[in-house]
C-alpha positions as protocol buffer text, in pm:
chain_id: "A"
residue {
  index: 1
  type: UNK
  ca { x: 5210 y: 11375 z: 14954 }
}
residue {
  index: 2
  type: UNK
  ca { x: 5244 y: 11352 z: 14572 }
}
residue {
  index: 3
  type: UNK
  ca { x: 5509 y: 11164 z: 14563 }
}
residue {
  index: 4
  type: UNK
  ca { x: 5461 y: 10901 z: 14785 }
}
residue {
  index: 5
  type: UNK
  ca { x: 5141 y: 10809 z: 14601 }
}
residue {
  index: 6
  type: UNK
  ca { x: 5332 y: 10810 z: 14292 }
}
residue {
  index: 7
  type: UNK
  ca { x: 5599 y: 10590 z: 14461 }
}
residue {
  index: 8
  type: UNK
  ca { x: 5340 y: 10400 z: 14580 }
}
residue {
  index: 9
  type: UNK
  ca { x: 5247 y: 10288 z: 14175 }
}
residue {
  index: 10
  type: UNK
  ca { x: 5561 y: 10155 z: 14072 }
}
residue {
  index: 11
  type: UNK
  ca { x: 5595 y: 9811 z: 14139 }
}
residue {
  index: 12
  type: UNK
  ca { x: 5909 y: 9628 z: 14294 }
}
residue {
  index: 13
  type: UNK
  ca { x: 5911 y: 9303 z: 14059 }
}
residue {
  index: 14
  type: UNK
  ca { x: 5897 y: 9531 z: 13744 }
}
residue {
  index: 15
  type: UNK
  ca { x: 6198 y: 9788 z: 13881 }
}
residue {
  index: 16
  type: UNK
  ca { x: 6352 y: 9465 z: 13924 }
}
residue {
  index: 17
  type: UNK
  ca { x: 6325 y: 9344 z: 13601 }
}
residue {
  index: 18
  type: UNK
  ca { x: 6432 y: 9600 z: 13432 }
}
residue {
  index: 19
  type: UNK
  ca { x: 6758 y: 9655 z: 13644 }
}
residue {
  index: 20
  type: UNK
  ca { x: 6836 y: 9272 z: 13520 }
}
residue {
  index: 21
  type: UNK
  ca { x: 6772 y: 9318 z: 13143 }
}
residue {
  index: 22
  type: UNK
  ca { x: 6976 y: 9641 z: 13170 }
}
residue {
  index: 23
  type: UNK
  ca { x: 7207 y: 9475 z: 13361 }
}
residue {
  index: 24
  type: UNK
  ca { x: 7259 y: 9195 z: 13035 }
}
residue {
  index: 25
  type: UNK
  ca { x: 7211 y: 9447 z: 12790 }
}
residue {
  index: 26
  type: UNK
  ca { x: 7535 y: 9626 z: 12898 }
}
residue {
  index: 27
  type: UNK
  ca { x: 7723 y: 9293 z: 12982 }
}
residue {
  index: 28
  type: UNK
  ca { x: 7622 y: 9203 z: 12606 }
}
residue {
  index: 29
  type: UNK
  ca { x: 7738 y: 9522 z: 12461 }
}
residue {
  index: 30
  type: UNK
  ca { x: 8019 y: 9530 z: 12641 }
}
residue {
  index: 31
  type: UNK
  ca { x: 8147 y: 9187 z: 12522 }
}
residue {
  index: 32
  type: UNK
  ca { x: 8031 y: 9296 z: 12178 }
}
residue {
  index: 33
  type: UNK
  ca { x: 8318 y: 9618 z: 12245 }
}
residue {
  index: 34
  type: UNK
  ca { x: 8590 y: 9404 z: 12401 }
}
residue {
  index: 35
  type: UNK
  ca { x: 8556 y: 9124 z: 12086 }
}
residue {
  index: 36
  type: UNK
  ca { x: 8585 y: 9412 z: 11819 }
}
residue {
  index: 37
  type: UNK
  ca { x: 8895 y: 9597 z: 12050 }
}
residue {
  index: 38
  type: UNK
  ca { x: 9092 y: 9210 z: 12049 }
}
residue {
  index: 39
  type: UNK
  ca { x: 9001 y: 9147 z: 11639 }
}
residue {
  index: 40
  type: UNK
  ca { x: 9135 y: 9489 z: 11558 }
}
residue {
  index: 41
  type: UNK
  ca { x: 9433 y: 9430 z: 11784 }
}
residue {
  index: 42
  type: UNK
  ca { x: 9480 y: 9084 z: 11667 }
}
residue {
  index: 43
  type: UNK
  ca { x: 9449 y: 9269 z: 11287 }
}
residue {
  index: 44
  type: UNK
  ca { x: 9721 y: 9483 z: 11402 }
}
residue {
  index: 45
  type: UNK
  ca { x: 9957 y: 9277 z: 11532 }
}
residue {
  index: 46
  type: UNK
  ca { x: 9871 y: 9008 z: 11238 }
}
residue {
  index: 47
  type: UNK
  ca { x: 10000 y: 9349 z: 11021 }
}
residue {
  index: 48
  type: UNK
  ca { x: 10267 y: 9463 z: 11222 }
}
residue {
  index: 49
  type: UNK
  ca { x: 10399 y: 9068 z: 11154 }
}
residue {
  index: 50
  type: UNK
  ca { x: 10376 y: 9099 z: 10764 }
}
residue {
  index: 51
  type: UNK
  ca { x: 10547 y: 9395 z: 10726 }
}
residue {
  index: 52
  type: UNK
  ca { x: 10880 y: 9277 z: 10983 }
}
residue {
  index: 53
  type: UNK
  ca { x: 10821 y: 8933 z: 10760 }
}
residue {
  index: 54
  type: UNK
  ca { x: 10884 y: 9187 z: 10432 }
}
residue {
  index: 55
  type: UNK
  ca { x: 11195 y: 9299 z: 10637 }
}
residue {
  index: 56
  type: UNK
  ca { x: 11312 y: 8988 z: 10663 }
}
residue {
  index: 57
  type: UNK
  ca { x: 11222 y: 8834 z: 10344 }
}
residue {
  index: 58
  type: UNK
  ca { x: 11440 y: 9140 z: 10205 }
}
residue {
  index: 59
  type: UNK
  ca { x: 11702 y: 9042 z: 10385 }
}
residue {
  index: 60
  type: UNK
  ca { x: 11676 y: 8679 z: 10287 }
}
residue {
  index: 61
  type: UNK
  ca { x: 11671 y: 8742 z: 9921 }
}
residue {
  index: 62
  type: UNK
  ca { x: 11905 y: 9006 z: 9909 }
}
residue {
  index: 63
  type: UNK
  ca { x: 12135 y: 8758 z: 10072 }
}
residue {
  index: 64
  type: UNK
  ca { x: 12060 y: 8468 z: 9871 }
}
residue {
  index: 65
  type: UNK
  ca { x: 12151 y: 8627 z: 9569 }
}
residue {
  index: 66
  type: UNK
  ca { x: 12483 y: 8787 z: 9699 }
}
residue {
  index: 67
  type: UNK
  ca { x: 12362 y: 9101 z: 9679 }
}
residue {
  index: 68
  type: UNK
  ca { x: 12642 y: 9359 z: 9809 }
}
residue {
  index: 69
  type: UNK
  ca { x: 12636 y: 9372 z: 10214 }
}
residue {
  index: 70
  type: UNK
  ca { x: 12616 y: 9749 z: 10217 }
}
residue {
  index: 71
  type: UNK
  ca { x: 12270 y: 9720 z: 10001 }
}
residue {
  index: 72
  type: UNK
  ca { x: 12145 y: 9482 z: 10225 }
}
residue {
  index: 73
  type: UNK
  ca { x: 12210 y: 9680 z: 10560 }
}
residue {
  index: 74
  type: UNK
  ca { x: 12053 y: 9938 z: 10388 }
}
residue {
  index: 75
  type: UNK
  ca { x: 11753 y: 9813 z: 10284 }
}
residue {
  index: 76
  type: UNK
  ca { x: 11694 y: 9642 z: 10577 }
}
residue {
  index: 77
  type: UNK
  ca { x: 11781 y: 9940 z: 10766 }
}
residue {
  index: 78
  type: UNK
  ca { x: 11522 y: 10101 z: 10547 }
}
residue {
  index: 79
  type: UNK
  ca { x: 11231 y: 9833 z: 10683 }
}
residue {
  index: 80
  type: UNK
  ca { x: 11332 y: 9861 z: 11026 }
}
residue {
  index: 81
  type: UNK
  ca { x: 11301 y: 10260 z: 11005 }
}
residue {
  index: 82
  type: UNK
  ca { x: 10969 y: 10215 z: 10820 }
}
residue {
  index: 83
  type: UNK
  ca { x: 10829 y: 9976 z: 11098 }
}
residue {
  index: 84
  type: UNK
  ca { x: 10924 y: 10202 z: 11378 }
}
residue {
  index: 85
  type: UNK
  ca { x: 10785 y: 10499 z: 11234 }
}
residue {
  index: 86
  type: UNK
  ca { x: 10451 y: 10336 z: 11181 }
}
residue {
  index: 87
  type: UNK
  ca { x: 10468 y: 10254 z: 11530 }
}
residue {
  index: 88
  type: UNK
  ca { x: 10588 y: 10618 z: 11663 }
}
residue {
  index: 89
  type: UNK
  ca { x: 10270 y: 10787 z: 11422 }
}
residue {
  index: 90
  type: UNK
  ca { x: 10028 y: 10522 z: 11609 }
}
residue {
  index: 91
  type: UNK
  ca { x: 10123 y: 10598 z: 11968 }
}
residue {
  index: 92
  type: UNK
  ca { x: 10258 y: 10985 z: 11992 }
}
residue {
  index: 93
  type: UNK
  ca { x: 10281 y: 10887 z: 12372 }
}
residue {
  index: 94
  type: UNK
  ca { x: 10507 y: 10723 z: 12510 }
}
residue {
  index: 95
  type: UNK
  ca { x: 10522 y: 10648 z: 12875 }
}
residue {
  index: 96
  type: UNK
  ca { x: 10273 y: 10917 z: 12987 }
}
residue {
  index: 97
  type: UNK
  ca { x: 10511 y: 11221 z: 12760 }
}
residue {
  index: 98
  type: UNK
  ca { x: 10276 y: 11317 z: 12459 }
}
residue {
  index: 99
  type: UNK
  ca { x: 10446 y: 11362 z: 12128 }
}
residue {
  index: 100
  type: UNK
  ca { x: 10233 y: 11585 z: 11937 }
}
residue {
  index: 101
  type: UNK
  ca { x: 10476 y: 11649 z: 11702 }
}
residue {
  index: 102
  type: UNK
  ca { x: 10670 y: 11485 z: 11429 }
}
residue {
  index: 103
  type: UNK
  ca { x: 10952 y: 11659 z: 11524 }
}
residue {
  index: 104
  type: UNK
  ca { x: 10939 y: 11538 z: 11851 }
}
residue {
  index: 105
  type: UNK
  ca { x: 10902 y: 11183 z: 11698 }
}
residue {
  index: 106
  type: UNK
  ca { x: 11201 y: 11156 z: 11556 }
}
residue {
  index: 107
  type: UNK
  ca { x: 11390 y: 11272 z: 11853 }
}
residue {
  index: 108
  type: UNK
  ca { x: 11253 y: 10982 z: 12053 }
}
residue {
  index: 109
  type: UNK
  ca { x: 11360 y: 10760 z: 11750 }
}
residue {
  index: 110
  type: UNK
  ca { x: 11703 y: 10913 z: 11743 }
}
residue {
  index: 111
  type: UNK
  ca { x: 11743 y: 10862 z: 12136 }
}
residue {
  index: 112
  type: UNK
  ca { x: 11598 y: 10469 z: 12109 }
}
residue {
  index: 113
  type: UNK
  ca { x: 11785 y: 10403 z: 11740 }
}
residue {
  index: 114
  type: UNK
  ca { x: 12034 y: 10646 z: 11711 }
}
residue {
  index: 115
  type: UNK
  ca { x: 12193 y: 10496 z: 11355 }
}
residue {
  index: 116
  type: UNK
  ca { x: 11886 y: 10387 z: 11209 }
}
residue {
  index: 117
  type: UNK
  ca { x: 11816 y: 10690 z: 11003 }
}
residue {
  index: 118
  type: UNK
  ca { x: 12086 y: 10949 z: 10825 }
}
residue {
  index: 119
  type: UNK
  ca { x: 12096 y: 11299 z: 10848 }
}
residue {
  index: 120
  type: UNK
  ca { x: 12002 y: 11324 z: 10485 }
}
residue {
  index: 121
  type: UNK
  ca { x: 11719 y: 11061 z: 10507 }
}
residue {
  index: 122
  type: UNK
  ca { x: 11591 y: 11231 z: 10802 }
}
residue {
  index: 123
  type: UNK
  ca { x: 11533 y: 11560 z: 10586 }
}
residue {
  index: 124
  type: UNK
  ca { x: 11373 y: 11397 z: 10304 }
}
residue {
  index: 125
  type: UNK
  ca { x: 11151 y: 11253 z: 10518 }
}
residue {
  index: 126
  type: UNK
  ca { x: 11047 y: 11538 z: 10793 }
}
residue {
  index: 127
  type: UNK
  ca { x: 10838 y: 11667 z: 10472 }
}
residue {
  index: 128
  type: UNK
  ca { x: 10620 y: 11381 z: 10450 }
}
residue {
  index: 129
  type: UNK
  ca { x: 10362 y: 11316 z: 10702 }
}
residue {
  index: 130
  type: UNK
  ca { x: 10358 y: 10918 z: 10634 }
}
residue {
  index: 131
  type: UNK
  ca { x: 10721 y: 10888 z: 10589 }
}
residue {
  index: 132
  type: UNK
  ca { x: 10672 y: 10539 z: 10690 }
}
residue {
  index: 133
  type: UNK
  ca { x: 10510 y: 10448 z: 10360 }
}
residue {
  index: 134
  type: UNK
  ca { x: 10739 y: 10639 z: 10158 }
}
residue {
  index: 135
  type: UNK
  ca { x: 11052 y: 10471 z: 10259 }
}
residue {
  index: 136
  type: UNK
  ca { x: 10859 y: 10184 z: 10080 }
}
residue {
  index: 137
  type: UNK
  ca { x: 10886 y: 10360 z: 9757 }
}
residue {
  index: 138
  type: UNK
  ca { x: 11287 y: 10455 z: 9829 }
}
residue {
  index: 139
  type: UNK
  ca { x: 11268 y: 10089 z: 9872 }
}
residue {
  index: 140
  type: UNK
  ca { x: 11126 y: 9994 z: 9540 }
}
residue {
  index: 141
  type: UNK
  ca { x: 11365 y: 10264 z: 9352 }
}
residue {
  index: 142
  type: UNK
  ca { x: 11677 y: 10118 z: 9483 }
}
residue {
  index: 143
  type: UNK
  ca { x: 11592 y: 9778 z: 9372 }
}
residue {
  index: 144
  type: UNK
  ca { x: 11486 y: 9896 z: 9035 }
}
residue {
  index: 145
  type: UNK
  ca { x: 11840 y: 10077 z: 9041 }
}
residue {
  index: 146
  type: UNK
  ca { x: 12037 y: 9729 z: 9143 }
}
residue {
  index: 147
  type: UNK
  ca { x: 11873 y: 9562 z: 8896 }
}
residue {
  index: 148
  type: UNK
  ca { x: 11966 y: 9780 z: 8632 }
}
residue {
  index: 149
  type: UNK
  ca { x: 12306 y: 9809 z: 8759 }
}
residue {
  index: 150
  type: UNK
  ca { x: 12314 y: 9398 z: 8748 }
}
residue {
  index: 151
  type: UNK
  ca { x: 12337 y: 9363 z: 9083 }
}
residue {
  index: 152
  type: UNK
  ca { x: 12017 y: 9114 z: 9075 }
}
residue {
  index: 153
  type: UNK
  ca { x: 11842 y: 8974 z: 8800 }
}
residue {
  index: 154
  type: UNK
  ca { x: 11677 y: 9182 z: 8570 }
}
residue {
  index: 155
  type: UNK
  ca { x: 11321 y: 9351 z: 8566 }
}
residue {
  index: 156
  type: UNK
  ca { x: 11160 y: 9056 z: 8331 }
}
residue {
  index: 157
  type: UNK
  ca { x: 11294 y: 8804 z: 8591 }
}
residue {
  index: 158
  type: UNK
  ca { x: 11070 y: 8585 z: 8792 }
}
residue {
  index: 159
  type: UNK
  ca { x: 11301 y: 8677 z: 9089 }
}
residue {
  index: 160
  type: UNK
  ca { x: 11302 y: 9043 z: 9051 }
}
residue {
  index: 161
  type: UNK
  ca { x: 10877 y: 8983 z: 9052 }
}
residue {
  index: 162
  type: UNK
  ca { x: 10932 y: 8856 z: 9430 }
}
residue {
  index: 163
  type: UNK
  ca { x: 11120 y: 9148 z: 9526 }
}
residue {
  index: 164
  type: UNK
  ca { x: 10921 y: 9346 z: 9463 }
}
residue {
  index: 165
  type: UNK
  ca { x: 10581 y: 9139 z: 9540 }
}
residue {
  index: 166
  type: UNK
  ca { x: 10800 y: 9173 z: 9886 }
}
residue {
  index: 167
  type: UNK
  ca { x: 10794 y: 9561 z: 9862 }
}
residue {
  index: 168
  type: UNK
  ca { x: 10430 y: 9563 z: 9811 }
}
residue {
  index: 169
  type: UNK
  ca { x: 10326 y: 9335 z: 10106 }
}
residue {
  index: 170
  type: UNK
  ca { x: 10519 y: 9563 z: 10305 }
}
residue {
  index: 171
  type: UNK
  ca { x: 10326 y: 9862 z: 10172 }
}
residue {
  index: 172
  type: UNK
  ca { x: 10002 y: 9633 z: 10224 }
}
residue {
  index: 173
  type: UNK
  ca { x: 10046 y: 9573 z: 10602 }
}
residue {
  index: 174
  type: UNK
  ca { x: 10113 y: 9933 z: 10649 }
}
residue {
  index: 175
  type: UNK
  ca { x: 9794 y: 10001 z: 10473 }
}
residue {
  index: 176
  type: UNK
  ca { x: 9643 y: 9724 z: 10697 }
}
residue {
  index: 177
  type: UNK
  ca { x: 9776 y: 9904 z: 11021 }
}
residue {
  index: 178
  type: UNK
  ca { x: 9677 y: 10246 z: 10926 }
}
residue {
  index: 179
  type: UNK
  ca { x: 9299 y: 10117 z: 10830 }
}
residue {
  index: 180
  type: UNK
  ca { x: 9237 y: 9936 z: 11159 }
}
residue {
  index: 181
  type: UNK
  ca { x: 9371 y: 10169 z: 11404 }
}
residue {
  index: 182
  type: UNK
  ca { x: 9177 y: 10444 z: 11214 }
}
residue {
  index: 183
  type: UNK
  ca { x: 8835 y: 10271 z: 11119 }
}
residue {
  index: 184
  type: UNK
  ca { x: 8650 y: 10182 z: 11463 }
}
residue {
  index: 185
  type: UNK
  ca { x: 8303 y: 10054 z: 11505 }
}
């Protein structure tokens, strides 16, 4: 008999209300979560778009100045690995299998890109947990190396400066991807 009085108290037109300002207060905070999950996706696409630019700017220059074809696979080869394993550390699944591990990462790459990364590469880089970024740096040293082999112009050149302002965009977007997919509101 309690609680039917009680029941009795509580008036319709308030329940109401409060059903449709809950019912807005979770459409608007829902909105609020989709527009911050497309801006950090946008981010990281934006990112993922700078450093395959680097890649190709690489390329371009190494080109340009006639650089030797083998050092230009390479170092593009080099991007492309760096780009892939920046994608493989962000998404350890792939197609429902979980990849937990990095060794397990680089069999997936080795099944998907088979020549994109030696046997000695591979090595150096199983000890490093962002190998992605470290490539970067193996980039870096081999163009300090061609420069001081004459292969491209020298270290006070203008052009060696965009090299390796190149190099460090790369590094940037990586740093760009890694801080959005980690850093959530």
């Amino acid at each position: 008999a309690c609680q039917s009085s009680e029941a009795l108290l509580i008036k319709r037109e308030k329940i109401q209300k409060l059903g449709t300002f809950l019912c807005v207060f979770v459409g608007m905070l829902l909105g609020f979560f989709l527009s911050s999950s497309v801006t950090r996706w946008h981010g990281c696409v934006n990112a993922f778009m700078e450093l395959l630019d680097a890649v190709r700017s690489m390329h371009m220059q190494m080109t340009a100045l006639g650089v030797d074809r083998h050092r230009t696979v390479t170092l593009s080869r080099y991007g492309i690995l760096s780009a892939w394993l920046l994608h493989l550390s962000l998404n350890p699944g792939n197609k429902g299998k979980q990849l937990p591990k990095l060794e397990k990462m680089w069999s997936w790459l080795e099944q998907i890109r088979p020549h994109l990364v030696q046997p000695e590469e591979k090595e150096l880089l199983l000890r490093h947990k962002e190998c992605y970024a470290l490539i970067w740096t193996w980039v870096a040293s081999l163009i300090g190396r061609m420069s001081q082999n004459g292969e491209i112009p020298p270290m006070a050149s203008p052009t060696y400066g965009r090299i390796l302002n190149i190099v460090q965009d790369a590094y940037g977007s990586i740093g760009n991807v890694r801080t959005l997919q980690m850093v959530k509101a």
